[in-house]
N, C-alpha and C positions, 0 to 999 in steps of 0.2 A: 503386519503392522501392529496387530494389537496384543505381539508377543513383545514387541521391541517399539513401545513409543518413539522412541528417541528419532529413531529413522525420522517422523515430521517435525521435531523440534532444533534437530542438528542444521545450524548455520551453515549452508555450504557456499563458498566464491567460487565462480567459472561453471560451466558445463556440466549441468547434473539434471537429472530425471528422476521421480520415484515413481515408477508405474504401481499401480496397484488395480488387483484383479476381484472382484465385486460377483455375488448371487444377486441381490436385488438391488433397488436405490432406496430401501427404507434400511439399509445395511452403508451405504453409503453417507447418506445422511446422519447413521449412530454416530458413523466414526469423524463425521465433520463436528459434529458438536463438541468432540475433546478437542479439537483446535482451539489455537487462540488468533487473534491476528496477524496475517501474511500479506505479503506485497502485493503477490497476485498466483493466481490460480487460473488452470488450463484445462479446458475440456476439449479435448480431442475424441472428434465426434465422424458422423458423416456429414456428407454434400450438403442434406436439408435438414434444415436445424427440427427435431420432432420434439413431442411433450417430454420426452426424456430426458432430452438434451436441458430443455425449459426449464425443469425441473434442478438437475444440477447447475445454472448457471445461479438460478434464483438461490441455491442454496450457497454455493460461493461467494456471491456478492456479501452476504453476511460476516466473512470471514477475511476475504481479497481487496486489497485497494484499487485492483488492477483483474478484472476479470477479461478471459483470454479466448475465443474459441478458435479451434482449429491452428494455432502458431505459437510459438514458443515468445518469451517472455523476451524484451528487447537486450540489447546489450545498453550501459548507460553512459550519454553523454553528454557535455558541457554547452547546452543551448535555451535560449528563452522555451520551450517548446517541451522539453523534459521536465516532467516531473513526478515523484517517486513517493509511493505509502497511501494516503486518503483517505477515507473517514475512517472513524475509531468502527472497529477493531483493528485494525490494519496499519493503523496511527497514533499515537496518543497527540499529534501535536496537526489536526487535518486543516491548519491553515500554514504550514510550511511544506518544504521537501528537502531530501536530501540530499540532492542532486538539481543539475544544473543552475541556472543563473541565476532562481530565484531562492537557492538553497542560503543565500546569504541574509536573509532574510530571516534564518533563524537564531543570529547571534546580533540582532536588534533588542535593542530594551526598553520601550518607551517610557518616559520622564515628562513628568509634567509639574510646571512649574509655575509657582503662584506668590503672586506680588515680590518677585525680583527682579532688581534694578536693570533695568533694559542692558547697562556695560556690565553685567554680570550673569546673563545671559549669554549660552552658546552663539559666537557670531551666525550659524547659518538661521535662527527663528530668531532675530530681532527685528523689529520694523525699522524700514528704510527710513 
């Protein structure tokens, strides 16, 4: 990975994995820090979560909007209940998402409007 960056910055849709194989986790952690922010990140681990494991998740959440142990990252879809990216690094925008219902949310613009004539006001915010 640290002959071929690319491998972590290449965008991929559908079905993909990049194992990568590690001597220590202060080697691990080098190579998390050339990251930028990701959706989410997966530590595949064992049965009981040890300081190791601790270790990598704390250092993922740094980096992950979506930190993962043990399962692969969901598939995405159209529900109150979805939602995609999370705080910055992972986001630049960690009050929206991309996905599902509240994804609409990010093509809002708020407008505020001062001393205009109530019939010149949008009809849904004028008083009744």
């Amino acid at each position: 990975m640290r002959e071929d960056p690319s491998l972590i910055s290449t965008e991929v849709f559908g079905p993909a994995s990049l194992l990568v194989e590690y001597g220590s986790l202060d080697e691990v952690e080098a190579v998390l820090a050339g990251f930028g922010g990701t959706l989410t990140g997966t530590v595949q681990g064992g049965h009981r979560l040890d300081e190791d494991g601790r270790r990598l998740l704390d250092a993922l959440a740094g980096h992950a909007g979506r930190v993962i142990w043990n399962e692969w990252p969901t598939g995405v879809t159209v529900s109150d209940a979805q939602q995609h990216g999370g705080p910055w690094p992972a986001s630049t925008a960690p009050t929206t998402t991309s996905v599902g219902t509240a994804a609409v949310n990010r093509f809002r613009r708020p407008v505020a409007y001062q001393n205009v004539p109530r019939q010149a006001l949008p009809p849904e915010i004028r008083d009744r």
